[in-house]
Every structure is written in C-alpha cells, then in structure tokens.
DONUTI-377256 format. One record per residue (C-alpha): residue in three letters; x, y, z. Coordinates in nm, 4 decimals, m for minus. Layout:
<atom><rest>ALA</rest><u>X</u><v>Y</v><w>Z</w></atom>
...
This chain:
<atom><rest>UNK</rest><u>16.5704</u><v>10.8804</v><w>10.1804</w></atom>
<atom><rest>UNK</rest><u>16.7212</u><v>11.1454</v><w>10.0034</w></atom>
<atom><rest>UNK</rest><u>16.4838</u><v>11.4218</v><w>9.8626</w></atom>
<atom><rest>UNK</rest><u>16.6361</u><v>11.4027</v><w>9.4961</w></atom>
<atom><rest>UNK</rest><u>16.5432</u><v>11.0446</v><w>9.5424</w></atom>
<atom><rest>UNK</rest><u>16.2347</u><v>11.0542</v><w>9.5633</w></atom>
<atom><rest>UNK</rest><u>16.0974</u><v>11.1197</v><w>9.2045</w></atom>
<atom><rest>UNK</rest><u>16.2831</u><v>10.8216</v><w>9.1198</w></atom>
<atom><rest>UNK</rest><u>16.1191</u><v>10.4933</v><w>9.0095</w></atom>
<atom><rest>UNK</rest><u>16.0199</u><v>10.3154</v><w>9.3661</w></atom>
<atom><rest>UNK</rest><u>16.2575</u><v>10.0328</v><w>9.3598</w></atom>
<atom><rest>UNK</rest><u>16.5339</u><v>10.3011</v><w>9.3489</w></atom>
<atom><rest>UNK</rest><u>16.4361</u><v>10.4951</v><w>9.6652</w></atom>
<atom><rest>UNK</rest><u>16.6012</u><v>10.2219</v><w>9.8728</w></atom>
<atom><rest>UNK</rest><u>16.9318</u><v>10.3709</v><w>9.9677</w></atom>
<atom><rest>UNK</rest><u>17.0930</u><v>10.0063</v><w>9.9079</w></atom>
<atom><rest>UNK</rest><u>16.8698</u><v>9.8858</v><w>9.5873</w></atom>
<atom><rest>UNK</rest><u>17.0083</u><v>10.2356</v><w>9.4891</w></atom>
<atom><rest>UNK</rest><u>17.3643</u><v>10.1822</v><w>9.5478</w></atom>
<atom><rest>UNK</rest><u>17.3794</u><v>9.8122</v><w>9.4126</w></atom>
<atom><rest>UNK</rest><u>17.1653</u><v>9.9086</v><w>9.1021</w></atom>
<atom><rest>UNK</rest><u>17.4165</u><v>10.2167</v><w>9.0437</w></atom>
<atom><rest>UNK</rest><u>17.7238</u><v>9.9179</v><w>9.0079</w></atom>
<atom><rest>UNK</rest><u>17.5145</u><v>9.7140</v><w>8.7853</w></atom>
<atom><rest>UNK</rest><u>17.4803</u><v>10.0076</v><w>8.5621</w></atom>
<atom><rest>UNK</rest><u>17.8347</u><v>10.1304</v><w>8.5763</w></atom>
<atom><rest>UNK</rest><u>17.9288</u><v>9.7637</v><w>8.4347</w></atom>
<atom><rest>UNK</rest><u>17.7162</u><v>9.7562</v><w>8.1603</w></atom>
<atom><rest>UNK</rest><u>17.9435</u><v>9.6977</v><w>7.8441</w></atom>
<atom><rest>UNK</rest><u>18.0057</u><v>9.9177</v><w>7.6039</w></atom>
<atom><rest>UNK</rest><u>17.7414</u><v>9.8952</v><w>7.3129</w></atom>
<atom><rest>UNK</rest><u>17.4987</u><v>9.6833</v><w>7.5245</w></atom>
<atom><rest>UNK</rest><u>17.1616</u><v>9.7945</v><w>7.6139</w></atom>
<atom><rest>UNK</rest><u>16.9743</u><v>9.6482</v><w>7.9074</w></atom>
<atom><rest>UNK</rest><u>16.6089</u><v>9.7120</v><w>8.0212</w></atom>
<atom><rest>UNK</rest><u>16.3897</u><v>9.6659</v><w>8.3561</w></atom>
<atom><rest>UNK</rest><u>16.1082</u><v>9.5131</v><w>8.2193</w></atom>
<atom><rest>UNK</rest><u>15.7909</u><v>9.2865</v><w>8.4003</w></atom>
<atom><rest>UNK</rest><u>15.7023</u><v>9.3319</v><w>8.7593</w></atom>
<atom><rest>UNK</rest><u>15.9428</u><v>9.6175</v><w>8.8583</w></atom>
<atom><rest>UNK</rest><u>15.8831</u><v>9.8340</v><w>8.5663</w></atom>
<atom><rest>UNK</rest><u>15.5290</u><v>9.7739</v><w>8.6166</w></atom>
<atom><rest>UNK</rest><u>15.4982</u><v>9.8212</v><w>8.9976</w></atom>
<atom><rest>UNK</rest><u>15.7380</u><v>10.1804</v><w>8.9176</w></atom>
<atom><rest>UNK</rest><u>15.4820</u><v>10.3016</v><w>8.6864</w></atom>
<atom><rest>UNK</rest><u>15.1939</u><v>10.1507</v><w>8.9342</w></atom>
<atom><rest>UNK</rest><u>15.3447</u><v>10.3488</v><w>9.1812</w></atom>
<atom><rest>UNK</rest><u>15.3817</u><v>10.6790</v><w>9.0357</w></atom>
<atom><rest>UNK</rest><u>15.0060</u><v>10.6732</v><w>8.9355</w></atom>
<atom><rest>UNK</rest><u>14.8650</u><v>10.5275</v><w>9.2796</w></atom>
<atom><rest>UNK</rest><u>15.1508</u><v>10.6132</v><w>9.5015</w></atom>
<atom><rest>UNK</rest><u>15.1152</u><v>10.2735</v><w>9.6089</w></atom>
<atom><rest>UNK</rest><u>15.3593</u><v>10.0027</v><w>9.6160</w></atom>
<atom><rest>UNK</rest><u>15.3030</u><v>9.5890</v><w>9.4775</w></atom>
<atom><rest>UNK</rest><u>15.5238</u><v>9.3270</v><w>9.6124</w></atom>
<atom><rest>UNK</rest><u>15.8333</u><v>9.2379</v><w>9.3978</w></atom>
<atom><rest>UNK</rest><u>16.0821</u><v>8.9775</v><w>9.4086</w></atom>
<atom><rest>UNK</rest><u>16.3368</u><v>9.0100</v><w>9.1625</w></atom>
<atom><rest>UNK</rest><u>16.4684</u><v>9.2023</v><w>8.8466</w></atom>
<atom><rest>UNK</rest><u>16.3993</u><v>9.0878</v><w>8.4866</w></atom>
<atom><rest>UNK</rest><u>16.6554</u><v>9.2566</v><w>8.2490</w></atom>
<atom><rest>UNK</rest><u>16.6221</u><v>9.1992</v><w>7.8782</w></atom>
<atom><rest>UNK</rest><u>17.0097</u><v>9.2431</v><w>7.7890</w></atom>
<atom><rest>UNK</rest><u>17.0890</u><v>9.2943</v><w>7.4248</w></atom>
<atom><rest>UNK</rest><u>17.4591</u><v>9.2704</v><w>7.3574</w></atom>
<atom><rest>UNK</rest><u>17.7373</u><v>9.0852</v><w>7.5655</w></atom>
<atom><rest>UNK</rest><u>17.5906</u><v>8.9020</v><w>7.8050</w></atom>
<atom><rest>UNK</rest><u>17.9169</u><v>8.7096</v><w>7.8775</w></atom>
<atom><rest>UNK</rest><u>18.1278</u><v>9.0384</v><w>7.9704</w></atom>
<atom><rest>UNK</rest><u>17.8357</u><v>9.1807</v><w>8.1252</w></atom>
<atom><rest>UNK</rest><u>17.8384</u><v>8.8755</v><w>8.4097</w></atom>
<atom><rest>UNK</rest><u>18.2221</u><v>8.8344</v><w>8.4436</w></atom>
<atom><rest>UNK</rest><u>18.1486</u><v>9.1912</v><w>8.5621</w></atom>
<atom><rest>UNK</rest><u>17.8820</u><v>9.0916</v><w>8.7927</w></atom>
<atom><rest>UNK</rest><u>18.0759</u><v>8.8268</v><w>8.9450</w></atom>
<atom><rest>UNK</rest><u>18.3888</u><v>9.1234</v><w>9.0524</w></atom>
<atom><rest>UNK</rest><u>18.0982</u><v>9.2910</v><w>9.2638</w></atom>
<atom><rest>UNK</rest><u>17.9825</u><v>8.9731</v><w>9.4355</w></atom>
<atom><rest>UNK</rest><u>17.7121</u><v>8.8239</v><w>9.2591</w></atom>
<atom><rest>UNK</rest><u>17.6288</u><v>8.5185</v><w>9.2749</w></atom>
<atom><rest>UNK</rest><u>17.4984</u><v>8.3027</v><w>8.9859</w></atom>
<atom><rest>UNK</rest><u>17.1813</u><v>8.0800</v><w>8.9732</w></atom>
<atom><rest>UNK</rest><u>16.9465</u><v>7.9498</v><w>8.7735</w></atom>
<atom><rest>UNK</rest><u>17.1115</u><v>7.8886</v><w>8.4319</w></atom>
<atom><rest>UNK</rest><u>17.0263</u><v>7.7969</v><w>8.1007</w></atom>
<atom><rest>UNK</rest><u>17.0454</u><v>7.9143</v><w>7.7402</w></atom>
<atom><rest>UNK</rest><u>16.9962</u><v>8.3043</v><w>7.6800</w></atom>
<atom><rest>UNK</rest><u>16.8893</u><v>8.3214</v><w>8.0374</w></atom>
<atom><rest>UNK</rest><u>17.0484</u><v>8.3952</v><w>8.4167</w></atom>
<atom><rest>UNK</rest><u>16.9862</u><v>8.5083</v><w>8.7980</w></atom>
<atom><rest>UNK</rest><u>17.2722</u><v>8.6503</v><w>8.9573</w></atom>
<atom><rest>UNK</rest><u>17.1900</u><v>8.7723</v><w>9.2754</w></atom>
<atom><rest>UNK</rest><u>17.3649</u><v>8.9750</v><w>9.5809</w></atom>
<atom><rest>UNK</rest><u>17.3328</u><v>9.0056</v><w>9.9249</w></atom>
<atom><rest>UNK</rest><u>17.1916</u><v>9.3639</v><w>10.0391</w></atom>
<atom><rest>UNK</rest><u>17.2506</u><v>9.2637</v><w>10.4300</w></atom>
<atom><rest>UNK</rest><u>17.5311</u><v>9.0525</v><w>10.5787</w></atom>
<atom><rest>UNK</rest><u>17.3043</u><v>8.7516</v><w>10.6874</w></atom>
<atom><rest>UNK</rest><u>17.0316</u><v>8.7555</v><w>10.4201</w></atom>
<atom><rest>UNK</rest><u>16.6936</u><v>8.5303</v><w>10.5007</w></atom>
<atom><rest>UNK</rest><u>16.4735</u><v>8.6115</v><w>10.2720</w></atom>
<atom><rest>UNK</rest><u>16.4276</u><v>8.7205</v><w>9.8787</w></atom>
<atom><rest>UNK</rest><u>16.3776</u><v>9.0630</v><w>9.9738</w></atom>
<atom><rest>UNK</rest><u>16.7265</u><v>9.0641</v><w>10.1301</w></atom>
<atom><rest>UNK</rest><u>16.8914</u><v>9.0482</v><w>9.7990</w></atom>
<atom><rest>UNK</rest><u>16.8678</u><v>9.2043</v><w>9.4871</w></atom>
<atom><rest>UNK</rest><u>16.7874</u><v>8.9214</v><w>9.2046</w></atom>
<atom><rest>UNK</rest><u>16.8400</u><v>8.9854</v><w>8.8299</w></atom>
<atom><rest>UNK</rest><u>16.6351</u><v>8.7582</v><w>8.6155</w></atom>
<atom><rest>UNK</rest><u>16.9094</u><v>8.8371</v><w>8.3029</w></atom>
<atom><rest>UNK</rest><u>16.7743</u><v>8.7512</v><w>7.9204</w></atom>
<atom><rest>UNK</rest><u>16.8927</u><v>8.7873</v><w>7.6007</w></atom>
<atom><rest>UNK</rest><u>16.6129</u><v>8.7578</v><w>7.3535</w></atom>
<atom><rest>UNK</rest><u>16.6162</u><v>8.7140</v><w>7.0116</w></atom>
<atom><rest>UNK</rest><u>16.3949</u><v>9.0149</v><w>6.9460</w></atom>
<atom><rest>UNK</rest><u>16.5769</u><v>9.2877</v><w>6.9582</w></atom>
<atom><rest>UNK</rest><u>16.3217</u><v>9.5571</v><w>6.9212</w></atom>
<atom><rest>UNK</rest><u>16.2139</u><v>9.6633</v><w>7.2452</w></atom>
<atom><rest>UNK</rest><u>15.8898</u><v>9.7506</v><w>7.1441</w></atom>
<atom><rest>UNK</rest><u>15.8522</u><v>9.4246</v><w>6.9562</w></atom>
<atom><rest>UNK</rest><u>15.9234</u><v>9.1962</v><w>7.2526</w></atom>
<atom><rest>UNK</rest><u>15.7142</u><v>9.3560</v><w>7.4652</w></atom>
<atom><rest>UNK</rest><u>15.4161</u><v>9.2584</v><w>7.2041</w></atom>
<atom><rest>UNK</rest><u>15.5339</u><v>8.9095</v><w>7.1626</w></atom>
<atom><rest>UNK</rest><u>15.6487</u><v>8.8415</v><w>7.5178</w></atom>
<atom><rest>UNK</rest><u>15.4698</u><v>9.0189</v><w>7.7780</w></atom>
<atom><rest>UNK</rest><u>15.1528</u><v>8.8074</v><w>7.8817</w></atom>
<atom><rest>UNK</rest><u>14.9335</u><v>9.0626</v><w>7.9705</w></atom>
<atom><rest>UNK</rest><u>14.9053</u><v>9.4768</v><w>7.8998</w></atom>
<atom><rest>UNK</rest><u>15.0094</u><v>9.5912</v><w>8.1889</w></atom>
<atom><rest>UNK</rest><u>15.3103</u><v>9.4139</v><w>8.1826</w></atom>
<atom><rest>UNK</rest><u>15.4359</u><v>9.5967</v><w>7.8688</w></atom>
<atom><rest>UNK</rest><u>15.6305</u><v>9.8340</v><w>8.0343</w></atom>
<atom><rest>UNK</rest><u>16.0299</u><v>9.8835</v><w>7.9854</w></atom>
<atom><rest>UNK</rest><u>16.2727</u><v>10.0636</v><w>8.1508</w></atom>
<atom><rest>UNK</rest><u>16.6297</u><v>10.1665</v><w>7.9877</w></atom>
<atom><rest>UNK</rest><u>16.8359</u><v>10.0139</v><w>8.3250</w></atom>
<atom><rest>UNK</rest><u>17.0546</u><v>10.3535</v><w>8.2377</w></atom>
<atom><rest>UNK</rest><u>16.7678</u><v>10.5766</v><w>8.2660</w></atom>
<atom><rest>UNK</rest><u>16.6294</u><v>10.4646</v><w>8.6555</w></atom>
<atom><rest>UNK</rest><u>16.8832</u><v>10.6740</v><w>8.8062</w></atom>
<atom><rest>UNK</rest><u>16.7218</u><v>11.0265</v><w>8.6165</w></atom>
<atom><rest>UNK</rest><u>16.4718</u><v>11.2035</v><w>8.7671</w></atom>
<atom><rest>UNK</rest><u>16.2801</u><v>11.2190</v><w>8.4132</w></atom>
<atom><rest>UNK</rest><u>16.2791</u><v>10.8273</v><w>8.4067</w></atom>
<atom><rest>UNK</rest><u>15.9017</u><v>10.8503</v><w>8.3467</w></atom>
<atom><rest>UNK</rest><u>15.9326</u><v>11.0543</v><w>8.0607</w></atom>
<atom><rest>UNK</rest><u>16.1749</u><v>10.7968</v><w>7.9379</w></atom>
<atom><rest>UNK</rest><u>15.9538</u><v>10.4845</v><w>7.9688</w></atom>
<atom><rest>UNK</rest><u>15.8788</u><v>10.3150</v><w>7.6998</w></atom>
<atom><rest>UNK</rest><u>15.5587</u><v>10.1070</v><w>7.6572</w></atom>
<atom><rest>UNK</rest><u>15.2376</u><v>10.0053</v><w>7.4552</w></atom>
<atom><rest>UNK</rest><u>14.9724</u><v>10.2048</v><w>7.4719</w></atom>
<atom><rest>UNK</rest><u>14.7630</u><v>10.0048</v><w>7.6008</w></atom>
<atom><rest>UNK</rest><u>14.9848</u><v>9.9000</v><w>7.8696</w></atom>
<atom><rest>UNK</rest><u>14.9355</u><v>10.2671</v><w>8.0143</w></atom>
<atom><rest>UNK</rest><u>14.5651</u><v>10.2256</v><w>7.9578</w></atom>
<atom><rest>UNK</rest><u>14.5351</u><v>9.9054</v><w>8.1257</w></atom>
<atom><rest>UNK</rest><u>14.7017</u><v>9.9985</v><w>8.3894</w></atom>
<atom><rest>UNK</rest><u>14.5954</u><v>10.3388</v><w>8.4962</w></atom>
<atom><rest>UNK</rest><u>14.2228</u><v>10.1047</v><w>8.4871</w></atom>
<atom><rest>UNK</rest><u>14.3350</u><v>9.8714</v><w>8.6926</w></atom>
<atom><rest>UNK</rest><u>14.2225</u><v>9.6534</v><w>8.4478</w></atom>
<atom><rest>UNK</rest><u>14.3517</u><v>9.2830</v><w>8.3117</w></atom>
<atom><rest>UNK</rest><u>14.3652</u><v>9.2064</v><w>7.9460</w></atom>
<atom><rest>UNK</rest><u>14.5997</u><v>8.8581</v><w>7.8138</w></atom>
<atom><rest>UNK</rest><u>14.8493</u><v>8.9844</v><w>7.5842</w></atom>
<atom><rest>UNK</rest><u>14.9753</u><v>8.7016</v><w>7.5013</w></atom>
<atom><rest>UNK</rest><u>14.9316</u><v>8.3387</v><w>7.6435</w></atom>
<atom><rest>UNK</rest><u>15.1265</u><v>8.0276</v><w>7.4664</w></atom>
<atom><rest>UNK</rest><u>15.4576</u><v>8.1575</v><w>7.6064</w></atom>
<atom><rest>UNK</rest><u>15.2900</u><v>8.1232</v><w>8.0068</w></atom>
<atom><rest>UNK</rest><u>15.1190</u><v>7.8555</v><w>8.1718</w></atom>
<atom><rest>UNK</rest><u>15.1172</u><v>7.9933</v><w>8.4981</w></atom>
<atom><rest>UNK</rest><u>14.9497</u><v>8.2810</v><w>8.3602</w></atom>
<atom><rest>UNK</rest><u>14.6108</u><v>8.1924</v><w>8.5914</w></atom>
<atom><rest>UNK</rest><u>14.7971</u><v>8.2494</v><w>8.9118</w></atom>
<atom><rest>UNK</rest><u>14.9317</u><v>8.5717</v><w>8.8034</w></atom>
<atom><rest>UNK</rest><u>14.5753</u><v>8.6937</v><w>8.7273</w></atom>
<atom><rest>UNK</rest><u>14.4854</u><v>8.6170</v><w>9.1062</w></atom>
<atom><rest>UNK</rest><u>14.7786</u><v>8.8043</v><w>9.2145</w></atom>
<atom><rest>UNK</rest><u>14.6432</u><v>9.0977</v><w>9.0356</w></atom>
<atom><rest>UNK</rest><u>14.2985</u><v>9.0424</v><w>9.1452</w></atom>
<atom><rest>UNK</rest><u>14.3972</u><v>9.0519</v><w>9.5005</w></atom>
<atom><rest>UNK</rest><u>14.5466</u><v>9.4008</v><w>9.3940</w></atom>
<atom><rest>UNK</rest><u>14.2215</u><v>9.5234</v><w>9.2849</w></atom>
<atom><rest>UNK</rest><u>14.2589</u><v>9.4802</v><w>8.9310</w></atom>
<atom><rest>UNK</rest><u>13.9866</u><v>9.3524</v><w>8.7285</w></atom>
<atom><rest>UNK</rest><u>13.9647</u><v>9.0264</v><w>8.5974</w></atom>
<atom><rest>UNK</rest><u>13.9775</u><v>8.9328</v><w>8.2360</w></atom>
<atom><rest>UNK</rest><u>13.7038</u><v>8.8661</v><w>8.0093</w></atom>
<atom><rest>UNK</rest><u>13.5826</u><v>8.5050</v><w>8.0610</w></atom>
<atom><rest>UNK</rest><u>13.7180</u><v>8.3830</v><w>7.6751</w></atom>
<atom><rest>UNK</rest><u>14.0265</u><v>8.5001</v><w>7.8092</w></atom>
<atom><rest>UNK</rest><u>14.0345</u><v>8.3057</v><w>8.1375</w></atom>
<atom><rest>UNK</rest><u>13.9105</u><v>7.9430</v><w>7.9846</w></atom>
<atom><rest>UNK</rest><u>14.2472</u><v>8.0201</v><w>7.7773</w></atom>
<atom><rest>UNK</rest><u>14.3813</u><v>8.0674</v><w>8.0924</w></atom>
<atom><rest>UNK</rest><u>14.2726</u><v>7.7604</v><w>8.2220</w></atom>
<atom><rest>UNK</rest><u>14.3306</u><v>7.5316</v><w>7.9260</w></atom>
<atom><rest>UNK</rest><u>14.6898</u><v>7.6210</v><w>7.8986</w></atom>
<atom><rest>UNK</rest><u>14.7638</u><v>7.6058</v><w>8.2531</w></atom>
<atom><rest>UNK</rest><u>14.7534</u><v>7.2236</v><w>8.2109</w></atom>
<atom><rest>UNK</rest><u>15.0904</u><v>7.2371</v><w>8.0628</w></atom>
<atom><rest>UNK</rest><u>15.2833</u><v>7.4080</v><w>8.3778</w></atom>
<atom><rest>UNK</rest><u>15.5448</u><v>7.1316</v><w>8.4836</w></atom>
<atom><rest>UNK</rest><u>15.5203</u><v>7.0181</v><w>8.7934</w></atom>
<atom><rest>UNK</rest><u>15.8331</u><v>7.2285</v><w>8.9485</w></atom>
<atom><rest>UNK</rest><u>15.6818</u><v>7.5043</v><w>8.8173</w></atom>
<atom><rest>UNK</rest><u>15.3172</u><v>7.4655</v><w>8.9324</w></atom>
<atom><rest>UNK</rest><u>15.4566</u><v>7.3639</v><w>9.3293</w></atom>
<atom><rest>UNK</rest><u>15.6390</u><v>7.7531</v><w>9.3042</w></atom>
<atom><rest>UNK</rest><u>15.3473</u><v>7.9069</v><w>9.1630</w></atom>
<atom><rest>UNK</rest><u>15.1437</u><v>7.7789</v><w>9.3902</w></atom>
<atom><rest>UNK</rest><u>15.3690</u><v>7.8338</v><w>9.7126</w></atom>
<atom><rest>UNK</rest><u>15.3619</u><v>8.2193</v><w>9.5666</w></atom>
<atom><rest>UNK</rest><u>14.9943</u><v>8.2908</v><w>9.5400</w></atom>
<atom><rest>UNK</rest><u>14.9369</u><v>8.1873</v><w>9.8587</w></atom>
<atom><rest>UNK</rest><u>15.2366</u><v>8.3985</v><w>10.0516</w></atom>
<atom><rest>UNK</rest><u>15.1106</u><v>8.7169</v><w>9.7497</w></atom>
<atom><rest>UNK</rest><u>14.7657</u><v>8.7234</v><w>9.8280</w></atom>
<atom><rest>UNK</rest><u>14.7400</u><v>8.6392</v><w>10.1937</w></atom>
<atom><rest>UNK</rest><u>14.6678</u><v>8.2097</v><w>10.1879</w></atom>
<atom><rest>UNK</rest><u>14.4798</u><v>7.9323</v><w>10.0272</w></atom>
<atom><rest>UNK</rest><u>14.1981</u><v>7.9941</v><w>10.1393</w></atom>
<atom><rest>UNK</rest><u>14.1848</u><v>8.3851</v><w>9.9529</w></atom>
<atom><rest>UNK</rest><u>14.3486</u><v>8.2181</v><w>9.6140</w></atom>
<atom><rest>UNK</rest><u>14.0597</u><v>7.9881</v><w>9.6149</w></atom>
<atom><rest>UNK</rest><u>13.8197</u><v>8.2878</v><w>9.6913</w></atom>
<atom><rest>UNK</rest><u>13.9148</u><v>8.4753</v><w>9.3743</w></atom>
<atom><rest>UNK</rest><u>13.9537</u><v>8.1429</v><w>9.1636</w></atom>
<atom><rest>UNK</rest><u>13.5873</u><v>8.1243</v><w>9.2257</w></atom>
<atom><rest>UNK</rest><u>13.5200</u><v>8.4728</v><w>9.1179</w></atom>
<atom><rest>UNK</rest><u>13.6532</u><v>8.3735</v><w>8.8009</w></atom>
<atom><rest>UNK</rest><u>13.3909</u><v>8.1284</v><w>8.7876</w></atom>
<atom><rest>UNK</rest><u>13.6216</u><v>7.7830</v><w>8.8004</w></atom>
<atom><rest>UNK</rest><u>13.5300</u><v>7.4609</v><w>8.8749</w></atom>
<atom><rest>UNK</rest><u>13.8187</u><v>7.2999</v><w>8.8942</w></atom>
<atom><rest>UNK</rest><u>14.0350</u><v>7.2975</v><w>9.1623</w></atom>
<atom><rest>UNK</rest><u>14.3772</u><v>7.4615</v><w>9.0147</w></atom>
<atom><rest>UNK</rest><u>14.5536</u><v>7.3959</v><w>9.2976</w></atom>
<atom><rest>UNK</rest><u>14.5481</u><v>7.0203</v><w>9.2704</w></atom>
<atom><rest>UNK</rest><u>14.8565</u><v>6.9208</v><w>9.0026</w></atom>
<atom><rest>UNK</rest><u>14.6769</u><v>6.5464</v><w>8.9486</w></atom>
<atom><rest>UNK</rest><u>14.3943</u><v>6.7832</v><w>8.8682</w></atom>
<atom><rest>UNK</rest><u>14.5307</u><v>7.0987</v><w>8.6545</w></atom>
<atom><rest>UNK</rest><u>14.7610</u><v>6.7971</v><w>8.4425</w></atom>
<atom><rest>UNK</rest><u>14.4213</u><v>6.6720</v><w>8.2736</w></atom>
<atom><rest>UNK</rest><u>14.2832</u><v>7.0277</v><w>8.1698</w></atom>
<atom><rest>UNK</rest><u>14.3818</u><v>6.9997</v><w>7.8408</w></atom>
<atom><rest>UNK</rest><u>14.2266</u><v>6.6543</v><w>7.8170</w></atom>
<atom><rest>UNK</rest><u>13.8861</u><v>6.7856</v><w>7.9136</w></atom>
<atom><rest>UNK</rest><u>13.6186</u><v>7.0896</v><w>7.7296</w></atom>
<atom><rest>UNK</rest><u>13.5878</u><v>7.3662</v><w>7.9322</w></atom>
C-alpha cells in the first residue's frame, strides 16, 4: 500500500478497490451526485476511530441524477448487471481473473431515491444511527474525506459508543439479524421496546429474503450456534431462525 493511501477511507487502501473505484468515479455524469452510504461508509468511519476493520460485501450508492448514462458507462468497463428492479441495481466486476467469492468483486448496490436531500434520506432510510453515514463517491479518493463526511449527529455518537439505537424500522424486516451482526462486533444491543419492534416486524421478511439473511448471520458472526447465543441475550423466545416460526410473529403478542 501506498503511504498517501493510507489516510484514505479503508475500502480504498486496496490497490485494486482503489483502481476500480477511481473508473467508477471518472464515469460519473455530469450533474449527477452519487454517495457511499450503509455498511462501507460506516465500517470507513468505524475504522478510522478503532483502526479496526468490519466485514463488507458490497457498495450501496444513492445516485441522484442519470442513472441510465451512469450504467451504459459501467457496462464499457466490464460490469456486469444483476439484481434489477425499479430505482434500484447491482452491477458488479471482477477484481481477479477467476473470482469465487463476493469479496473477489466489487458490488454496487446502485439507488435512486426519491429524497433527494442527503441528509433527509439518511433520517428516513437508514435503520439504525450508526448507519447514517454518507460519503460523496467523489470525495473517497481525498485525503480529507473525513472532514468531508456527512452524517447525523447521532450517527457519530452512536458509533464512537459502540452503541445500537433503531432509526427507523417499517422500511426493514431483517433488521433483527443485523442487530446480531453488530452484537457480535461488540456493539450494544438496543433497548428492549426497540427489539420487540424488531421482532414483530421481522414476521414480514419474505421467505427469499429470510433464507439470505439467515445464511449471512451465520457465515458474519461465526455459526448457528453464536446467532442463537446473542438472540438469547436479547431475551427471545422464539426461535427466529425457523421461517414456519418468524411468519406467525405478527399473529402473536409479544
């Protein structure tokens, strides 16, 4: 790693994230404004105050402008589109010759919200503080990126506590398992109001969704038998890792 590297957010002090992430910015169009946002914002700013790094998997950009030029440009360096649906798209590319794993390609998780206020979205889509973190995709390659960040201030609060707080929950069902994933990091749980909302509206994950979820808390925090460890230091009863079971929450008083 190069030494002027290395006050750059984490993510970028991979030689190849660096290079590939360079292209991505260089194709930006003209008037459009993209942001890093969710789990590698987070994790850059985690890492500048702990000098630690947390597992990522992917890229969320929230892109506010043309979206359509902005993948046709993609496409001419070799991405790969995915996932598709309305306002949303993962384009990924390969960052070795025989990939085999998500960490062998770099995955953009590409939005275009409604909102947009940068600030605004993070309030009303971010599901909990320390996830309200943003990143101007232009300003990762400075080495004053942190003075750039923009964020809630309670995100920054949160976060330097290690501490969980739901910022908002009818936008994420599988909210729950991300909690455990940041319990097995050390953070602290939320209050317990906060995970019976957890609980009730993980009843409506569909069932695609809850098999990935599930599949990822046990590779994040080390197997089932740890996610059900820190399931019961949340205090639940019900097995959450049972879809016949999670299906009726909403059906039952907790």
């Amino acid at each position: 790693m190069k030494k002027n590297q290395s006050h750059l957010p984490i993510f970028m002090q991979n030689p190849k994230t660096n290079e590939i992430l360079n292209e991505v910015i260089a194709v930006i169009p003209k008037g459009t404004r993209a942001y890093i946002v969710g789990g590698a914002a987070r994790n850059a700013v985690y890492y500048r105050i702990f000098g630690k790094a947390m597992p990522q998997r992917d890229y969320d950009l929230l892109l506010m402008g043309n979206m359509g030029q902005f993948v046709k440009n993609l496409r001419k360096l070799k991405f790969t589109c995915g996932l598709r649906r309305k306002n949303y798209m993962v384009l990924k590319k390969k960052k070795i010759s025989k990939p085999k794993h998500h960490s062998d390609y770099i995955i953009l998780d590409i939005h275009t919200p409604k909102e947009k206020n940068i600030i605004k979205n993070l309030k009303e889509e971010a599901n909990f503080t320390v996830n309200c973190f943003a990143i101007s995709l232009r300003d990762i390659t400075s080495k004053n990126w942190y003075k750039k960040l923009i964020y809630l201030p309670e995100a920054m609060v949160d976060l330097k506590a290690k501490r969980l707080h739901v910022n908002i929950v009818h936008k994420h069902p599988a909210n729950l398992f991300a909690c455990l994933r940041f319990m097995s990091k050390g953070f602290e749980a939320p209050s317990k109001e906060e995970v019976k909302t957890l609980l009730w509206i993980l009843g409506g994950l569909q069932k695609w969704r809850y098999k990935r979820n599930v599949k990822k808390i046990f590779d994040y925090v080390g197997g089932e038998k740890k996610a059900r460890q820190l399931a019961k230091k949340l205090g639940i009863k019900a097995d959450i890792f049972d879809f016949e079971i999670i299906k009726n929450l909403r059906n039952k008083k907790q």
